[in-house]
N, C-alpha and C positions, 0 to 999 in steps of 0.2 A: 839204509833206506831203500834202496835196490832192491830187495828179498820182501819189506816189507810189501812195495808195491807188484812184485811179480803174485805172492800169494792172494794177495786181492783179485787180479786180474783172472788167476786161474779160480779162485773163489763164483767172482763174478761170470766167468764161462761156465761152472756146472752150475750154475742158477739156472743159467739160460739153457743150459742144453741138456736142464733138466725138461724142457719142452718137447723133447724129441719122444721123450719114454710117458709120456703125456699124450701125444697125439699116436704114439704105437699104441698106449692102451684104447682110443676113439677107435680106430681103425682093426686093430685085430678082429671082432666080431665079423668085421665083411669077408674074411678072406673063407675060403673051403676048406675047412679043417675040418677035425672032428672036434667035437664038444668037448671032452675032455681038453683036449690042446688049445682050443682057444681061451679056458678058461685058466689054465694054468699058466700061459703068455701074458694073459691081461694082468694077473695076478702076479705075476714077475715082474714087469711092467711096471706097474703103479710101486711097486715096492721100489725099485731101483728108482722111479722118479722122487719116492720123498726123500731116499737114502743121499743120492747125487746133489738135491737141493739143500737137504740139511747139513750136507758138511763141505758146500759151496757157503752158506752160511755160519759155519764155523770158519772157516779162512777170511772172511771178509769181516767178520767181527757186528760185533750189536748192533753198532749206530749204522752202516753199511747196511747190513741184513733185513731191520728194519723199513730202513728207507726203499731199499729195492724189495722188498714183500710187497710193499705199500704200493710201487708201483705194478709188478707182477700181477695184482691184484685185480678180475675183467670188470668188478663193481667200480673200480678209483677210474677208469680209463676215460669214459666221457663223462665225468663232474667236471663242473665250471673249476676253479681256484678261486679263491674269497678274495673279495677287491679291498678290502677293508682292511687287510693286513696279511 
């Protein structure tokens, strides 16, 4: 049980810290590069964040992966929750 829960946890930190290569791709355009370079950063960049996320979501498995997408997600963040059920 031990293994299963460590692989989750580590699952769950490259969800999250799949945010890092998220906000390095926002950010790369400001710095003083050359064109080529910033576009080739960006473009590493976003590729390592969906890479990092998607096999944070293979360790953490469907129903996990789901649920924290759902949350990840900036549209779910300020919806009410349904009082109705």
């Amino acid at each position: 049980m031990s293994r299963k829960n460590s692989q989750i946890k580590i699952g769950i930190f490259l969800m999250i810290f799949s945010g890092v290569f998220f906000a390095a791709t926002l950010i790369i355009p400001f710095f003083d590069l050359p064109t080529k370079t910033k576009v080739a950063a960006s473009t590493t960049s976003f590729i390592l964040m969906e890479v990092v996320f998607w096999a944070g979501g293979l360790l953490v498995g469907k129903e996990l992966f789901t649920k924290y997408k759902k949350q990840l997600n900036p549209v779910n963040w300020f919806k009410k929750k349904n009082q109705n059920g």
